[in-house]
C-alpha positions, -999 to 999 in steps of 0.1 A, spaced: -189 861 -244 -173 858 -210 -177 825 -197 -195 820 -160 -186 796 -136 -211 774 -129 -219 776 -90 -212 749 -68 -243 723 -57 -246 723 -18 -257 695 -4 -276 703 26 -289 743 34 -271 763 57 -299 763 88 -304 722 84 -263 721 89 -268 747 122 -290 723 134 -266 699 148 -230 705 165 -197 687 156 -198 645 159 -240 650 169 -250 633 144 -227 604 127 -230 581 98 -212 546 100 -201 521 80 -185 485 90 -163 467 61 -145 434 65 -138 403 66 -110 408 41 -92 378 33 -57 398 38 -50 409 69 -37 445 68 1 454 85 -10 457 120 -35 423 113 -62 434 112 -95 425 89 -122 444 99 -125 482 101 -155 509 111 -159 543 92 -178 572 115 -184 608 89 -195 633 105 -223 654 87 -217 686 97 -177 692 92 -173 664 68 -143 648 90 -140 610 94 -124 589 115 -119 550 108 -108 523 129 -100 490 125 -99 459 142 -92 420 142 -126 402 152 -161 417 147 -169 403 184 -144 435 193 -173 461 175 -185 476 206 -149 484 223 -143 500 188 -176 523 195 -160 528 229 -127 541 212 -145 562 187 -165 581 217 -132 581 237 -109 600 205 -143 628 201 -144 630 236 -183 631 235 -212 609 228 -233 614 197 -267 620 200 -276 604 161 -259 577 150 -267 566 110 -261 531 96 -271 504 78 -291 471 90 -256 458 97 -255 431 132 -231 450 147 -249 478 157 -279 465 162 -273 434 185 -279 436 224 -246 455 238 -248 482 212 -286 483 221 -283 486 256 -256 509 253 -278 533 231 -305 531 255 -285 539 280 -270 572 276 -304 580 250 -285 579 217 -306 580 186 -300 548 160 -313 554 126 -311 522 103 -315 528 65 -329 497 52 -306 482 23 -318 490 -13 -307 464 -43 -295 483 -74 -301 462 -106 -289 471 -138 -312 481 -165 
């Protein structure tokens, strides 16, 4: 008996993928305060995956206060705005800068609401 090689699960469909181009849409993630600071001193740093290629690109940072010049950075290194941005119901993208900003130049926010895992 020859043995078959199972095929590989895809994620996502081939049209949904075409659907959006490079850094369009953009899932993010904010981690810190760690109690050590890394090499260049910082404690916080920000995540942005993008869905269609896969690529990431994280930055990091001293203070959380310095969140929306990081978002700055992150649209400055694509070289284009998003038009989806994904994250959770984290402060930093919701308070009133990052607000305005996205309502500004007519970017999309999605907030997924946090979901409590407990053990069974």
């Amino acid at each position: 008996m020859k043995y078959r090689k199972p095929s590989t699960p895809t994620s996502k469909t081939v049209v949904y993928k075409e659907m959006y181009e490079v850094w369009e849409k953009v899932y993010t993630d904010t981690s810190g305060p760690f109690r050590v600071k890394s090499i260049k001193g910082n404690y916080y740093y920000s995540v942005y995956v993008d869905e269609k290629s896969g690529r990431y690109l994280a930055i990091s940072y001293v203070r959380k206060s310095e969140f929306p010049l990081v978002f700055l950075q992150f649209v400055a290194k694509i070289a284009r705005l998003s038009k989806i941005l994904v994250c959770d119901s984290a402060g930093d993208m919701l308070s009133a800068t990052m607000t305005g900003t996205f309502a500004l130049h007519e970017l999309s926010l999605h907030v997924v609401p946090k979901v409590e895992h407990f053990a069974s």
